[in-house]
C-alpha positions as CSV (number, residue, x, y, z in Angstrom):
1,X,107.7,54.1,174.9
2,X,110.3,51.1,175.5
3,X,109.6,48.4,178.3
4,X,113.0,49.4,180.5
5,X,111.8,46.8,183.0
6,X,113.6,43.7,180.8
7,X,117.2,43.5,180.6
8,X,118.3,45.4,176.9
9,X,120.5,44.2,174.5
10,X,122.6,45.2,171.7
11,X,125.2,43.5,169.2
12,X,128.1,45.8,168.6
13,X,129.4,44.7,165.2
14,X,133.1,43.4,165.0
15,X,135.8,44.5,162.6
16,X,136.3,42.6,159.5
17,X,138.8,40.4,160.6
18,X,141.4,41.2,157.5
19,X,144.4,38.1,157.4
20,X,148.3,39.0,157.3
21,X,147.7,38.3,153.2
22,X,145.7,40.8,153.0
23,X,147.3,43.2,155.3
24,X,150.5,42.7,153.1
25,X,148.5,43.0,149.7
26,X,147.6,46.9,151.4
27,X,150.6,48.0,152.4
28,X,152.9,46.9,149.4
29,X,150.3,49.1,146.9
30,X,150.1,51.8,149.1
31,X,153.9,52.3,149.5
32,X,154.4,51.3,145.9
33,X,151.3,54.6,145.2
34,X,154.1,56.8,146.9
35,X,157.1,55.3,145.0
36,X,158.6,53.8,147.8
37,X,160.6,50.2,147.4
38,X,158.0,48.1,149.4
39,X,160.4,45.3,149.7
40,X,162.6,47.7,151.4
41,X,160.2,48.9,153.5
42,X,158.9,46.0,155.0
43,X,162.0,44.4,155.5
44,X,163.4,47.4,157.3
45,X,160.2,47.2,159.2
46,X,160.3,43.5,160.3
47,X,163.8,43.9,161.6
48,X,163.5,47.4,163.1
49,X,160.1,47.1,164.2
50,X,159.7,51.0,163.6
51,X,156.0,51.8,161.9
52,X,158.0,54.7,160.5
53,X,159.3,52.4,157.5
54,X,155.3,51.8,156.7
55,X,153.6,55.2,155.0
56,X,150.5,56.4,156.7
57,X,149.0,56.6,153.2
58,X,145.5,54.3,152.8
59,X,146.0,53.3,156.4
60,X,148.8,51.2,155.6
61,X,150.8,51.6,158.9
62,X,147.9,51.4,161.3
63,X,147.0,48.1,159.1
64,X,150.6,46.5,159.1
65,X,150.7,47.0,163.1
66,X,147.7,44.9,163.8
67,X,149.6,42.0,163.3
68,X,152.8,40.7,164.6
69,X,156.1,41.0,163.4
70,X,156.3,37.2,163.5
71,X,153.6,36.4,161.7
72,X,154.3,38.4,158.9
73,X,157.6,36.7,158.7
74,X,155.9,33.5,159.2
75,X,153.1,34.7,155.8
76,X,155.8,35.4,153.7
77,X,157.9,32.6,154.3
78,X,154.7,30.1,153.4
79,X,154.1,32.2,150.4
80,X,157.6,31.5,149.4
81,X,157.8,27.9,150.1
82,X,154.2,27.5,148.4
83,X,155.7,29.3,145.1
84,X,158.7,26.5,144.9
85,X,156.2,23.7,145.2
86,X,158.0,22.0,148.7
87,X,155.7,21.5,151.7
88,X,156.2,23.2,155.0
């Protein structure tokens, strides 16, 4: 039997913290797997704010609300300044 005299502990195990590349890596496949236009969809996300634009398919929408709108915005505009070689 277990000493219950001493105070117990326990580790409860985190998430994987996944990044906003990532997160955006997801949810393009997984609304190009159901022929959507994931441009489309994102962008009418990020300005609408409605998950609805996001397809529940492979988690995708519960994914691409983790994060703020913001921040995606934020990621793709890095990844686009990074591809034309100028410095943010």
């Amino acid at each position: 039997m277990q000493d219950l005299t001493n105070t117990q502990y326990f580790k409860v195990q985190k998430d994987n913290e996944i990044g906003v590349h990532e997160i955006l890596n997801e949810v393009f496949a997984a609304l190009n797997e159901k022929g959507y236009n994931p441009v489309n969809q994102i962008v009418g996300y990020i300005m609408s704010g409605d998950p609805t634009y996001i397809t529940s398919h492979n988690n995708a929408r519960s994914l691409m609300v983790r994060v703020d709108r913001d921040e995606i915005v934020e990621e793709l505009l890095m990844s686009y300044v990074q591809a034309n070689g100028w410095r943010a």
